[in-house]
C-alpha positions in Angstrom: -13.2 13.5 -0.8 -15.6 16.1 0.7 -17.5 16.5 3.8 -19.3 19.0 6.2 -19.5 19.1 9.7 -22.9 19.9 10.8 -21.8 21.6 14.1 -19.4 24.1 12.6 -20.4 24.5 9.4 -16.9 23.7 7.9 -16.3 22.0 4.6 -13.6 19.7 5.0 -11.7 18.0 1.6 -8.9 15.8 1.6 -6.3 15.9 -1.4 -3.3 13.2 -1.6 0.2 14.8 -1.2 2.9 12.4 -2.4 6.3 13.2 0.0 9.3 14.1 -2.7 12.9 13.8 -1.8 14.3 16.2 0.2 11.4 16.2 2.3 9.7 18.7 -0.6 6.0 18.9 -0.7 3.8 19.9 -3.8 0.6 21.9 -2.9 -1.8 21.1 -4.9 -3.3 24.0 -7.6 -7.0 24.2 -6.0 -5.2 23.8 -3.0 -3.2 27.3 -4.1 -5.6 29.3 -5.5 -7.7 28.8 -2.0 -5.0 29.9 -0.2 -3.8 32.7 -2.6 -0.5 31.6 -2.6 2.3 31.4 -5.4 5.7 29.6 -5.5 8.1 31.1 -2.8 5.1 32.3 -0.7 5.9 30.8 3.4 2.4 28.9 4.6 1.7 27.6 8.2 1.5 23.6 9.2 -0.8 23.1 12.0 -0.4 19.9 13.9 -3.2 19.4 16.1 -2.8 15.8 17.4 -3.3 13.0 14.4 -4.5 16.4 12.4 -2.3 18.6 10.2 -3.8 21.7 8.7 -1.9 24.1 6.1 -2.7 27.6 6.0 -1.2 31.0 4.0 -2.3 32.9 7.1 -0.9 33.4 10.6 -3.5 35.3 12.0 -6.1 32.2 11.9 -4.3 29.6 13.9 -5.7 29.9 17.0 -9.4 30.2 15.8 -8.7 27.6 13.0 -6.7 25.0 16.3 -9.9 25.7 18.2 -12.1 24.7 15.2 -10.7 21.7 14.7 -10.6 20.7 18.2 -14.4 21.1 18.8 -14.9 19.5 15.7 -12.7 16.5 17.0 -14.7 16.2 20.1 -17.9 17.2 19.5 -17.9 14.1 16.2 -15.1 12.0 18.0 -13.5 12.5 14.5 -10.7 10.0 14.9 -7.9 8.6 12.3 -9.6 5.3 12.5 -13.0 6.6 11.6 -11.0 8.1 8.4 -8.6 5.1 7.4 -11.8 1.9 7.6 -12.8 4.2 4.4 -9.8 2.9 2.5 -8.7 -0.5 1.1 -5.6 -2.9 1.6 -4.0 -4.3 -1.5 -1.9 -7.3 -0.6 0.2 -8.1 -3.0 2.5 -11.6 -3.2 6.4 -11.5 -3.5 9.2 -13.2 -3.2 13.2 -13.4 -4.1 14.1 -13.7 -7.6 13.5 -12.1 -10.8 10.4 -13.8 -12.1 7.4 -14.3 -10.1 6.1 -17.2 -12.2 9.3 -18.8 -12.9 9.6 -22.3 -11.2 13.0 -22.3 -8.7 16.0 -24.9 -9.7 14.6 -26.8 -6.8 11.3 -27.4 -8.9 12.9 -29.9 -11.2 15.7 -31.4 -8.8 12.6 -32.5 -6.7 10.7 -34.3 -9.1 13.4 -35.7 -10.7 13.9 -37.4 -7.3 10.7 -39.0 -6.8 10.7 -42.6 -6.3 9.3 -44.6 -9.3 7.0 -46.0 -6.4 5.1 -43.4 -6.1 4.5 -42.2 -9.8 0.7 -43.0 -9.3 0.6 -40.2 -6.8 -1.4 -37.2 -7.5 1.1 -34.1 -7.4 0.0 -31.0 -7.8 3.3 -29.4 -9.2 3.1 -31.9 -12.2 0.1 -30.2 -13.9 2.2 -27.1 -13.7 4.4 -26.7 -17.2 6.6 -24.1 -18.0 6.0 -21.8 -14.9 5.2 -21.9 -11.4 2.1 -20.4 -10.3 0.7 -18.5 -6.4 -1.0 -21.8 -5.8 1.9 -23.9 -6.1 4.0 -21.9 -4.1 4.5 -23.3 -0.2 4.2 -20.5 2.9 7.4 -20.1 3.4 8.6 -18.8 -0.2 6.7 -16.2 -0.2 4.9 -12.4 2.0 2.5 -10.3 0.8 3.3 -6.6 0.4 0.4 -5.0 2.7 -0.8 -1.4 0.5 -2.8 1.1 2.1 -4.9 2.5 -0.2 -6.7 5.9 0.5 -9.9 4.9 -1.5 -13.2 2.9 -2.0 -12.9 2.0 -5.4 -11.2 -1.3 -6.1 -9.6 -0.1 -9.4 -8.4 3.1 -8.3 -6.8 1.1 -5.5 -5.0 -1.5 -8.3 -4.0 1.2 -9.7 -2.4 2.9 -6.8 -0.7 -0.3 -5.4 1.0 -0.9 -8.6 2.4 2.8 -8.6 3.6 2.0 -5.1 5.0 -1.8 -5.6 7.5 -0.5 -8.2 9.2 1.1 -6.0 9.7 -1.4 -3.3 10.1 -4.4 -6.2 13.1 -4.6 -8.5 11.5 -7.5 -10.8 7.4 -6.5 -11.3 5.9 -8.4 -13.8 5.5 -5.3 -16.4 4.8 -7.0 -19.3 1.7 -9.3 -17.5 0.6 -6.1 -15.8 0.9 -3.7 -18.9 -1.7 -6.6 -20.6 -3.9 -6.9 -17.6 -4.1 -3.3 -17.4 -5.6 -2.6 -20.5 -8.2 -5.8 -19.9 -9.5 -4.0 -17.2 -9.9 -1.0 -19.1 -7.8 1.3 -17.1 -7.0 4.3 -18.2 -3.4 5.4 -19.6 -0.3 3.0 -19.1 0.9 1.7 -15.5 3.4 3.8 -15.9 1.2 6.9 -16.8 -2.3 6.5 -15.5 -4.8 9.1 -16.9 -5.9 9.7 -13.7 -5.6 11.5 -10.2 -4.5 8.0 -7.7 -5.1 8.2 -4.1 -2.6 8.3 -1.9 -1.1 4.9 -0.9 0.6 4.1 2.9 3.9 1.0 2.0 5.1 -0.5 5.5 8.5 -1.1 4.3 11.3 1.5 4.3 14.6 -0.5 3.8 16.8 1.2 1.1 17.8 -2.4 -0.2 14.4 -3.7 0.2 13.6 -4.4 -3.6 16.9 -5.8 -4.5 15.9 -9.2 -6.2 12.4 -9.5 -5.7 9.8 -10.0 -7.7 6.0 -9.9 -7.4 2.6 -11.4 -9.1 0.8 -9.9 -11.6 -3.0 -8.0 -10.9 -5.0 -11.7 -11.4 -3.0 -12.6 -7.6 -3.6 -9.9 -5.7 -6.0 -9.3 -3.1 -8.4 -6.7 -1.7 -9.3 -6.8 2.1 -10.8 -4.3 3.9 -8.8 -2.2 7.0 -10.6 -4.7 9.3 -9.8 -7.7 8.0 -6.5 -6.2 7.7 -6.9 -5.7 11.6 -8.1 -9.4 11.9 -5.1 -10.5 9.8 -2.2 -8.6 11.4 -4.0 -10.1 14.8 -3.8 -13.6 13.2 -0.9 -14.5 11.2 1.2 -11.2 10.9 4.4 -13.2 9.4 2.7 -13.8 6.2 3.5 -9.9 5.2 7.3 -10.3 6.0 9.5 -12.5 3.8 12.0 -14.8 5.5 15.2 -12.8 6.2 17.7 -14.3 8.6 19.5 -10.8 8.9 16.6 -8.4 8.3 13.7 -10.0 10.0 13.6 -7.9 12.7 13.8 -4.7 11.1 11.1 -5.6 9.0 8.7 -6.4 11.6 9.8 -2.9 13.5 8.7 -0.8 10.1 5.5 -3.1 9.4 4.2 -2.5 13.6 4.8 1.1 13.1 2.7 0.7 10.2 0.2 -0.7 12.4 0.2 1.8 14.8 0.0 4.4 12.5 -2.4 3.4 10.3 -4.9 1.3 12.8 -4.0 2.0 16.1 -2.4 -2.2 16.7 0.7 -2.8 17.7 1.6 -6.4 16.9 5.2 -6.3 18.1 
């Protein structure tokens, strides 16, 4: 993304750096050859508040700090102004290892119903052979909440899947693979044929994914980062799943979220 400040004449871009283990960073290549630096070369992070430049050069710090700052107050630039240009991606999970798969409960339940009421409508009994998102009750399932550092609703598909695999030990490959091509994406989930923005996940728990599974693209949902707001306002449980042990923890790492992201602490 590009943009110019009228007032100090600046051209500002923004390019997504993905975080590797180890805390490593890769820079990158327009990024390089602006700042005419090579592998092993030492470069300069700037934090300046929610800002954090990256420059090859010493000497420009202060006049580059005091840039930014006019620039900052002068256009009230603010991380809000920056993250209502993106999109959420909520995306429905729950324990198990099939999404669509209907729970051992499914059948003992119906198998239980009185012959009385066999002229009652029930939803579950139009259901065969797998259990769909609208069958599911509240309480069996969360949505994974995706930050998404785009506009474009398939670019932001796209980017939530890359970042649900990692956070989900059962995804629905196979459904998503098929649905991927029907939208005409390009590449493979795995391998997009395409630059994705960068993506912002709430949860951090190393045993996080461990049995859970998620829906395929046709259940997910797009909000914007103020209905987001609304939501999180509103009904913030429906983005943690039940946890007796882990609850809490979970809702720590989805208000710093929040915070970071749109300035709302819900705890």
């Amino acid at each position: 993304m590009t943009s110019t400040s009228s007032n100090a004449k600046i051209e500002m871009k923004t390019f997504p750096i993905q975080l590797q283990p180890g805390g490593q960073i890769i820079v990158p290549s327009d990024v390089q050859k602006k700042l005419k630096v090579k592998e092993g070369d030492m470069l300069v992070l700037l934090d300046i508040g929610d800002v954090v430049l990256l420059t090859a050069q010493k000497s420009v710090v202060p006049q580059l700090a005091e840039q930014v700052i006019t620039m900052i107050e002068n256009e009230r630039i603010s991380l809000m102004d920056t993250i209502k240009n993106g999109l959420v991606v909520l995306i429905p999970y729950c324990y198990g290892k099939d999404f669509y798969k209907r729970p051992a409960w499914y059948d003992d339940e119906d198998e239980e119903d009185d012959e009385d009421e066999e002229d009652e409508e029930d939803e579950n009994v139009t259901f065969k052979g797998e259990y769909p998102l609208a069958a599911r009750q509240e309480d069996e399932l969360a949505y994974i909440p995706i930050y998404v550092e785009t506009t474009d609703n398939n670019l932001a598909f796209m980017a939530a899947y890359q970042a649900c695999v990692e956070y989900i030990e059962n995804p629905p490959v196979t459904k998503i693979r098929k649905e991927w091509k029907e939208r005409g994406y390009s590449g493979t989930p795995k391998r997009p044929k395409v630059q994705l923005p960068a993506t912002h996940v709430p949860y951090r728990i190393s045993w996080f994914k461990q049995n859970t599974c998620c829906a395929s693209m046709k259940d997910w949902k797009i909000i914007t980062p103020d209905k987001m707001i609304d939501s999180l306002k509103k009904e913030d449980r429906h983005y943690i799943l039940p946890c007796d042990e882990m609850y809490g923890a979970f809702y720590e790492q989805l208000n710093t979220w929040s915070e970071r992201l749109f300035k709302l602490t819900i705890a």
